[in-house]
PATORDREN-33049 format. One record per residue: residue in three letters; x, y, z of N, C-alpha, C in turn. Coordinates in nm, 3 decimals. Atoms other than C-alpha are relative to their C-alpha. Layout:
r	nc1	nc2	nc3	cac1	cac2	cac3	cc1	cc2	cc3
Ala	X	Y	Z	X	Y	Z	X	Y	Z
...
This chain:
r	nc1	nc2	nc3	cac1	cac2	cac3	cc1	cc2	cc3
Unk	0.085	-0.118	0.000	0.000	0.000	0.000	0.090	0.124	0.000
Unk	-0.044	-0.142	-0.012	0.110	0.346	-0.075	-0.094	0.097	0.054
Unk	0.027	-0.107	-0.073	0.038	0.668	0.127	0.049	0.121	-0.098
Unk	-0.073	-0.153	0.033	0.060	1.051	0.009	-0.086	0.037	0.169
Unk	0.038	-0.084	-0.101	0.016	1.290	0.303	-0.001	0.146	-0.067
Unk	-0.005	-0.128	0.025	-0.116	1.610	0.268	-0.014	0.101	0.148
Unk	-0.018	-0.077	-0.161	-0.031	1.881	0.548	-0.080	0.153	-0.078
Unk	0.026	-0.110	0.053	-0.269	2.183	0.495	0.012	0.110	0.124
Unk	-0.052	-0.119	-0.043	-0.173	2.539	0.625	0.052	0.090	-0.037
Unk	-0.042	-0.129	0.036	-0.143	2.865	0.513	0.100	0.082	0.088
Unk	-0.046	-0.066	-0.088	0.051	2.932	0.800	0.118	-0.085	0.082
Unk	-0.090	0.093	-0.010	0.291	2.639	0.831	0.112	-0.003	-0.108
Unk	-0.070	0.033	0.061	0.632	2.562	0.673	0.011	-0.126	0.004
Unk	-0.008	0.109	-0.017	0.759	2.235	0.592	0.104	0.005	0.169
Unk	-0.119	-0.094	-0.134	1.060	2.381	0.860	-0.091	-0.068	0.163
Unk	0.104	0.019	-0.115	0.736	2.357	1.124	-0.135	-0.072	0.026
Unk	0.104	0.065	-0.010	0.489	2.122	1.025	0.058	-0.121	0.048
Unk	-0.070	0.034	-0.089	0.467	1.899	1.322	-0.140	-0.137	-0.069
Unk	0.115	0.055	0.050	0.104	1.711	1.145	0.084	-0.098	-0.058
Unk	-0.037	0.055	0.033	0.285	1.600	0.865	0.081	-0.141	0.041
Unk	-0.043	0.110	-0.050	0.505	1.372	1.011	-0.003	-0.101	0.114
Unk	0.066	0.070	-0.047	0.308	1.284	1.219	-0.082	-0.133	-0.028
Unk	0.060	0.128	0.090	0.111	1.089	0.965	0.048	-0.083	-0.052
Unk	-0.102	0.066	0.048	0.397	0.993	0.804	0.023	-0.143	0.085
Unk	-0.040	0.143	-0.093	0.486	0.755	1.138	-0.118	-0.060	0.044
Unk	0.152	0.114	-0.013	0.098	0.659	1.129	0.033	-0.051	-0.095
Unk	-0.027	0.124	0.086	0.168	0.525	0.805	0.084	-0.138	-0.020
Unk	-0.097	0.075	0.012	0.475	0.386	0.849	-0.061	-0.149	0.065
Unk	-0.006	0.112	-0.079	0.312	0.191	1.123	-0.077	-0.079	-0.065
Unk	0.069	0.033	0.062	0.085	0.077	0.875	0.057	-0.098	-0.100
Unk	-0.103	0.064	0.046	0.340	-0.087	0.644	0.007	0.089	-0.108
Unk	-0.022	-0.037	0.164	0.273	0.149	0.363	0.093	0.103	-0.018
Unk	-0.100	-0.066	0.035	0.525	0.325	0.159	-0.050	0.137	-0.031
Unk	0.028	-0.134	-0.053	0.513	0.677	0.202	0.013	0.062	-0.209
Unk	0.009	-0.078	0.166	0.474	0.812	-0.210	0.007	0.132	-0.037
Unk	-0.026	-0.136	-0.035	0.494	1.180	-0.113	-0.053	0.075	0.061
Unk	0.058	-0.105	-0.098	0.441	1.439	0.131	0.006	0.150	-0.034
Unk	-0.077	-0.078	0.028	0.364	1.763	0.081	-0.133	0.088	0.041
Unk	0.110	-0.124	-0.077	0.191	2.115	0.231	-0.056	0.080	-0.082
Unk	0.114	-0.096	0.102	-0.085	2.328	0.065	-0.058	0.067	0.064
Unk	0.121	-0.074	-0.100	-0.291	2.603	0.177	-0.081	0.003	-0.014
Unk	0.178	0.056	-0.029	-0.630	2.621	0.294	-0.029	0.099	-0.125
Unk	0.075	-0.049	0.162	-0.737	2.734	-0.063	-0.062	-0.166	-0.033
Unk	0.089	0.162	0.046	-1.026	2.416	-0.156	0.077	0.016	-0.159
Unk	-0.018	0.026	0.141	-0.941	2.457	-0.529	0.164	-0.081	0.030
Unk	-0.103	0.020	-0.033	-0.554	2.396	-0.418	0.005	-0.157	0.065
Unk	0.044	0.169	-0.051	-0.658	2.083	-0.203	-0.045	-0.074	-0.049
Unk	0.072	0.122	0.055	-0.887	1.936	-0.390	0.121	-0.043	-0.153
Unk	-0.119	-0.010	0.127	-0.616	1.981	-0.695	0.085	-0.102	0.014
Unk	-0.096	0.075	-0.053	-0.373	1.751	-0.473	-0.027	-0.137	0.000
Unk	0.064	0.112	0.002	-0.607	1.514	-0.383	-0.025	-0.096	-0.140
Unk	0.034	0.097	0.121	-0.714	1.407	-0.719	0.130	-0.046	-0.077
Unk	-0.138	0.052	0.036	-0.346	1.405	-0.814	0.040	-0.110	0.032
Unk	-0.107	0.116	-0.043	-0.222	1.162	-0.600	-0.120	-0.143	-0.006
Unk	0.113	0.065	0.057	-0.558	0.998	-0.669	0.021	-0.089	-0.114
Unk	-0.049	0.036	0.191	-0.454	0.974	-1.030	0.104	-0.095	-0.023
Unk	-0.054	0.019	0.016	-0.181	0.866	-0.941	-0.004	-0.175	0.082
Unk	0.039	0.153	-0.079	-0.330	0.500	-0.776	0.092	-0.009	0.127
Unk	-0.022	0.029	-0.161	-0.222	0.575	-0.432	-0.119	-0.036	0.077
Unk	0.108	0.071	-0.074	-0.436	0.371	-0.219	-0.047	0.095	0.133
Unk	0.052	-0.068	-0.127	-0.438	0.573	0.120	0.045	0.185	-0.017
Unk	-0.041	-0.142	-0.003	-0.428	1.000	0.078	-0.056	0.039	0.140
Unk	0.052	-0.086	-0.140	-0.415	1.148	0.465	0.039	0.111	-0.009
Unk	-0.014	-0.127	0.032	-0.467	1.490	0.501	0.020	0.039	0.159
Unk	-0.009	-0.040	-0.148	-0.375	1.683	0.848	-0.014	0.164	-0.038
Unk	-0.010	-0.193	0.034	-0.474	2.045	0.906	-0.179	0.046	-0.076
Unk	0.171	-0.057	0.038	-0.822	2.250	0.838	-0.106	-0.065	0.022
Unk	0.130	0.063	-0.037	-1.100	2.051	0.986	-0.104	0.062	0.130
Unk	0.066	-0.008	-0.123	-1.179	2.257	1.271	-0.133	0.117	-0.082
Unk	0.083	-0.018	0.008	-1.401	2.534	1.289	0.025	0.167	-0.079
Unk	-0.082	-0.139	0.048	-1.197	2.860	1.171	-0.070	0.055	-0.189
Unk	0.070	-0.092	0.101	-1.343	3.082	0.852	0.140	-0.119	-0.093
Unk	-0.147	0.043	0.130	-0.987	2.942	0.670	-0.014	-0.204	0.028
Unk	-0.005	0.128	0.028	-1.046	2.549	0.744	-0.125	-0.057	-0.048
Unk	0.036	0.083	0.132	-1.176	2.380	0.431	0.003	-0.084	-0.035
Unk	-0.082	0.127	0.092	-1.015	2.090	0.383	-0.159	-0.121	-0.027
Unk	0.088	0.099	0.049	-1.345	1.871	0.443	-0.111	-0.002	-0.110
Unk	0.064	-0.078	0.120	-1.536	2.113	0.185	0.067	-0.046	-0.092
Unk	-0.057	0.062	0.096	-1.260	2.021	-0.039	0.011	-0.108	-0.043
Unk	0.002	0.130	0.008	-1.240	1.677	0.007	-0.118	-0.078	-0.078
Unk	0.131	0.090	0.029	-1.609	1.584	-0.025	-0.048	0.069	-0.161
Unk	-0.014	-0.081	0.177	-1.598	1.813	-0.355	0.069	-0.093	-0.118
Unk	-0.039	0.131	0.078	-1.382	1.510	-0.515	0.006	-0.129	0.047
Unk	0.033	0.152	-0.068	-1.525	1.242	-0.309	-0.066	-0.074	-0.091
Unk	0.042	0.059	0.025	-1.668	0.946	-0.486	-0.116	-0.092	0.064
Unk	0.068	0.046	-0.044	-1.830	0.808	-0.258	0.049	0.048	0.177
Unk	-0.059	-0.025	-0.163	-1.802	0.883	0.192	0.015	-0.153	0.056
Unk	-0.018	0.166	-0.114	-1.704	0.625	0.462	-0.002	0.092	0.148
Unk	0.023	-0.116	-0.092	-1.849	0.830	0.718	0.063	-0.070	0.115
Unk	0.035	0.081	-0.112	-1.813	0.529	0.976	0.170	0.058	0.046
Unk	-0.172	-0.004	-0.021	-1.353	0.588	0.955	-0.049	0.174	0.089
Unk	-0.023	-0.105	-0.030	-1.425	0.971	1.022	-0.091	-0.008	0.184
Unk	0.059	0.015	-0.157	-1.690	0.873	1.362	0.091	-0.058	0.070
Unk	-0.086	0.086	-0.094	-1.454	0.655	1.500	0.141	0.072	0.017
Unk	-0.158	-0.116	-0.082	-1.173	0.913	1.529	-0.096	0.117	0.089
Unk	0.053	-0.061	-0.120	-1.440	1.127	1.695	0.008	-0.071	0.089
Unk	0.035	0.057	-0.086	-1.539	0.886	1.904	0.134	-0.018	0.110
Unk	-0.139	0.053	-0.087	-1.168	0.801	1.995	0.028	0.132	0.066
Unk	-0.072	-0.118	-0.066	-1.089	1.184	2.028	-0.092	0.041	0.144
Unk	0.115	-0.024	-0.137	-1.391	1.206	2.299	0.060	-0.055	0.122
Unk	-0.084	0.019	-0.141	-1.178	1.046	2.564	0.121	0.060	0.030
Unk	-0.122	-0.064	-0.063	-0.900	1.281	2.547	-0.015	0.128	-0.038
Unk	0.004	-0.083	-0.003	-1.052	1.588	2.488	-0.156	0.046	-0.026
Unk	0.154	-0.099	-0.003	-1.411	1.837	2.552	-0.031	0.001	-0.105
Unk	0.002	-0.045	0.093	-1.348	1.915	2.214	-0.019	-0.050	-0.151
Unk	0.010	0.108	0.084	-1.385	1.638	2.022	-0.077	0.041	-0.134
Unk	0.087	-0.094	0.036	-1.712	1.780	1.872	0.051	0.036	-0.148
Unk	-0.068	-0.084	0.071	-1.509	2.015	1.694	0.037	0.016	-0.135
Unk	-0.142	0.048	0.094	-1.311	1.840	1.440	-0.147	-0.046	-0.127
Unk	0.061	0.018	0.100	-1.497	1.824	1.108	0.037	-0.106	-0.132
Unk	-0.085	0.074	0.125	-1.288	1.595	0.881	-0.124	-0.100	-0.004
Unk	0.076	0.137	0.097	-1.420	1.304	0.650	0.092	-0.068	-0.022
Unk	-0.067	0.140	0.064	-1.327	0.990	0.476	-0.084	-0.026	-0.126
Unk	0.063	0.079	0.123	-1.412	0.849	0.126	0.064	-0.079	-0.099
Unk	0.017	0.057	0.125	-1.355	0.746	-0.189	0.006	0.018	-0.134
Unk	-0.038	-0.049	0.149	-1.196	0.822	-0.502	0.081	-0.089	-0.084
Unk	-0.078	0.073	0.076	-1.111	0.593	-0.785	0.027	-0.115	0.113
Unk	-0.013	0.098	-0.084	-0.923	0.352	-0.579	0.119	0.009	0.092
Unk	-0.022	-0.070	-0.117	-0.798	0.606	-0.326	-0.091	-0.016	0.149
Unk	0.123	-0.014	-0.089	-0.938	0.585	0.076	0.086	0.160	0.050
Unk	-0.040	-0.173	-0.019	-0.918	1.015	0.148	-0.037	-0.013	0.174
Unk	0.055	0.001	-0.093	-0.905	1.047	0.503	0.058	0.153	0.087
Unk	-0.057	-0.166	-0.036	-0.891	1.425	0.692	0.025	-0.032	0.150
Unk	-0.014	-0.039	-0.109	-0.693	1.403	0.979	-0.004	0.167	0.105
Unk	-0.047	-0.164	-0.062	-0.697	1.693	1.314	0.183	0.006	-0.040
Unk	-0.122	-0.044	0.008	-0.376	1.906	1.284	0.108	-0.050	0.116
Unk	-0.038	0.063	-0.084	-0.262	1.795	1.625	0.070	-0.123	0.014
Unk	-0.070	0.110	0.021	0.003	1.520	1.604	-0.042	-0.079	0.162
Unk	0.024	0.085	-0.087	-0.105	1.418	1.960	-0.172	-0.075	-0.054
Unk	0.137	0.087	0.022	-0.475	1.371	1.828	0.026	-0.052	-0.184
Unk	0.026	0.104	0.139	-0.364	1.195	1.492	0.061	-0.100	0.075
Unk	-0.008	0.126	-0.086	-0.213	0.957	1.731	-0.123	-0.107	0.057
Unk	0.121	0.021	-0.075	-0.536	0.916	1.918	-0.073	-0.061	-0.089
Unk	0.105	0.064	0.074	-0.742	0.891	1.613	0.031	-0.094	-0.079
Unk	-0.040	0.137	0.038	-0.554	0.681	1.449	0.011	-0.126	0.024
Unk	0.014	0.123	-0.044	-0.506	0.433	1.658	-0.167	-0.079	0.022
Unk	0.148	0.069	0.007	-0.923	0.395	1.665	0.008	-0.071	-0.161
Unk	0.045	0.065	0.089	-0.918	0.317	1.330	0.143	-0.052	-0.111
Unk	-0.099	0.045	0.058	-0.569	0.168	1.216	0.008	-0.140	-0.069
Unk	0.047	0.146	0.044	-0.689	-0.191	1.258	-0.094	-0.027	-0.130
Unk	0.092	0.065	0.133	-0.962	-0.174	0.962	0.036	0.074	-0.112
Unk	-0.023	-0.071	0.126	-0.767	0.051	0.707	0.113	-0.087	-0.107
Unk	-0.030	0.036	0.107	-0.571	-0.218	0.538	-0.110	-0.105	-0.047
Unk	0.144	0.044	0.062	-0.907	-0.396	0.507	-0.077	0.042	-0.128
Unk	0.073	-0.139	0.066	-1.064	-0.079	0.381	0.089	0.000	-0.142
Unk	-0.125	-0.058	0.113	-0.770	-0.023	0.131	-0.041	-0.144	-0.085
Unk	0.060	0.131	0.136	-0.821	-0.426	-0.011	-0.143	-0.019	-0.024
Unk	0.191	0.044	0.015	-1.204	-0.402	0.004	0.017	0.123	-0.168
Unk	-0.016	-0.120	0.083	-1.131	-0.051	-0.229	0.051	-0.037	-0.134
Unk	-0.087	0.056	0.129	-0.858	-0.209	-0.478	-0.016	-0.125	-0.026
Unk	0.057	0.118	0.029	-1.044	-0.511	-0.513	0.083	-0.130	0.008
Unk	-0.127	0.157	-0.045	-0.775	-0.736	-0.342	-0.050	-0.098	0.098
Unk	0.083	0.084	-0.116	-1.047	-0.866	-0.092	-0.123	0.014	-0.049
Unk	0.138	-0.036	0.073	-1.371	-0.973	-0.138	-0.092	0.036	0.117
Unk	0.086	-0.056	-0.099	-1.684	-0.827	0.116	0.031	-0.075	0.115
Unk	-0.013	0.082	-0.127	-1.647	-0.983	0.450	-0.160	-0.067	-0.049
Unk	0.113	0.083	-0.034	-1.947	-1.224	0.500	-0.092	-0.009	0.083
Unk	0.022	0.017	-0.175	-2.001	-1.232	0.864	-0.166	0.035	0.036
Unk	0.183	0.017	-0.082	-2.376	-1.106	0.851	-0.039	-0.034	-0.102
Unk	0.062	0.104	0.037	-2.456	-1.296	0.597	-0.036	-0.155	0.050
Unk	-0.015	0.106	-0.066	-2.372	-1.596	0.781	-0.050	-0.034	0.103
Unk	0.025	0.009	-0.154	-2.422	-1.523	1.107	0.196	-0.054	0.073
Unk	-0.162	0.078	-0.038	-2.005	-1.650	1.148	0.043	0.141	-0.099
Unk	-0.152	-0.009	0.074	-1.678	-1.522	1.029	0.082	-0.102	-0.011
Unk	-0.104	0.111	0.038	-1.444	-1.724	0.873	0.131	0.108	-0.046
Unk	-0.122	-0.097	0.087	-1.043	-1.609	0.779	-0.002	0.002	-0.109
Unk	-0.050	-0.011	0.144	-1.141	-1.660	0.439	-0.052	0.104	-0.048
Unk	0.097	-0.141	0.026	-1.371	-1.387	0.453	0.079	0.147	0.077
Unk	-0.030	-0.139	-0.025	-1.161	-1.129	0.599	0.122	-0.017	-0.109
């Protein structure tokens, strides 16, 4: 699996973006190879521009860090869902859900997840302590997600059946 990271901020250098590589060592932990990183500002035309790039370019996982909160200048999930194909709303609840035990603020955080081509887009917070957090809620089902996407797995089964079997995951 390949990764691009996108770090958005009009107000960040690479010098000081602390997001970015943040995601970077979520991916890593992930096994996938990192395909390029790189910062944009909260301009949607500019983001969404990136996105479909690395899109294009059959990277399987694009994480984004930066612009999800609540500020006049963060866009990124406006942008995102502007070249979404389809959402996976369930990846973006479950980093709320995770961020709700380590902060009031949880709420807050506006990012998404979807679906492009046979990209999974996912908007991390800017916060390298809460892409830790949220990541780890949903680390376990994103190389799932990624072979359910690039058609390297076929549907799980499990409520069809009433069972799981390993042949079905």
């Amino acid at each position: 699996m390949r990764a691009a990271i996108i770090t958005v901020s009009s107000s960040r250098t690479n010098a000081d973006d602390r997001g970015g590589p943040a995601l970077a060592e979520f991916a890593a932990g992930l096994g996938a190879e990192l395909a390029g990183r790189e910062l944009v500002h909260d301009d949607a035309n500019e983001i969404a521009d990136r996105l479909v790039h690395w899109a294009d370019q059959s990277v399987e996982l694009i994480l984004t860090t930066g612009g999800t909160g609540l500020s006049p200048e963060d866009i990124t999930p406006e942008a995102t869902v502007a070249v979404l194909e389809r959402q996976a709303p369930g990846i973006a609840e479950a980093m709320r859900a995770a961020s709700a035990q380590h902060t009031g603020h949880w709420m807050l955080s506006r990012g998404v997840a979807g679906i492009r081509a046979n990209s999974l887009i996912i908007n991390f917070p800017g916060n390298p302590k809460a892409i830790e957090e949220a990541g780890a809620a949903i680390a376990p089902a994103l190389p799932h997600a990624v072979a359910l996407i690039t058609g390297e797995s076929g549907p799980a089964r499990s409520h069809e059946s009433g069972s799981s079997t390993s042949a079905s995951h």
